[in-house]
C-alpha positions in Angstrom: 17.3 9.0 13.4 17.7 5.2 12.2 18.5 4.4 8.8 16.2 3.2 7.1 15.6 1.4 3.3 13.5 3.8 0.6 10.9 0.6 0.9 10.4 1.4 4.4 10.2 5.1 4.0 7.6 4.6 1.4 5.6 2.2 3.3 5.9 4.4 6.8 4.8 7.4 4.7 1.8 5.6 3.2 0.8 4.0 6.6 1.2 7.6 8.3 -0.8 9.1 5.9 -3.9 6.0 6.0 -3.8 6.2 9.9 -4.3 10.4 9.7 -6.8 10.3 7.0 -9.3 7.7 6.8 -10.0 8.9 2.5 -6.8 7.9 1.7 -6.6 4.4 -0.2 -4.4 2.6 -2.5 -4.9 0.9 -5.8 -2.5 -0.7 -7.7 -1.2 -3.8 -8.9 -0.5 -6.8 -6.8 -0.7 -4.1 -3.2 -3.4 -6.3 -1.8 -3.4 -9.6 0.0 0.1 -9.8 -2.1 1.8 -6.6 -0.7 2.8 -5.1 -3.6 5.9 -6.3 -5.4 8.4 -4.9 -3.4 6.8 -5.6 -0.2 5.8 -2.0 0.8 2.4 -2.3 1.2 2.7 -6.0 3.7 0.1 -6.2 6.0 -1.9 -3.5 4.6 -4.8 -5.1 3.6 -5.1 -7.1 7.0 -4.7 -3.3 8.8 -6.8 -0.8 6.5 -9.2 -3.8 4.6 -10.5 -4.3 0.8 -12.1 -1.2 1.1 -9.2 1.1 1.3 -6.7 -1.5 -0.6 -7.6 -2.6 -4.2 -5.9 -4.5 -6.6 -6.4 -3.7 -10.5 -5.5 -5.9 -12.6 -2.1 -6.7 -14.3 -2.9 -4.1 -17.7 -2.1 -1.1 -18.3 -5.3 0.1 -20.2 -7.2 -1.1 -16.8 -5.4 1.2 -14.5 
């Protein structure tokens, strides 16, 4: 098994779980067009679309 950063655990888990089920979707802050702040969700939105990766805006009482 390759070693492997906790960024790209996170971001193989969350693509392994979009590909299996087509419900799951992720909101969060900047994980759109962006890909989130650490990178983990790059090339997301092009893959899964604006329907399955949303952006909320920068507050917390928005969230």
């Amino acid at each position: 098994m390759p070693k492997i950063t906790m960024r790209e655990a996170i971001s193989q888990a969350l693509m392994e779980e979009m590909d299996r089920d087509p419900a799951v979707f992720i909101m969060g802050e900047e994980v759109g067009v962006w890909g989130g702040t650490y990178a983990v969700t790059k090339g997301f939105y092009d893959k899964y679309g604006p329907k399955r990766i949303k952006d909320t805006p920068i507050a917390e009482n928005a969230i």
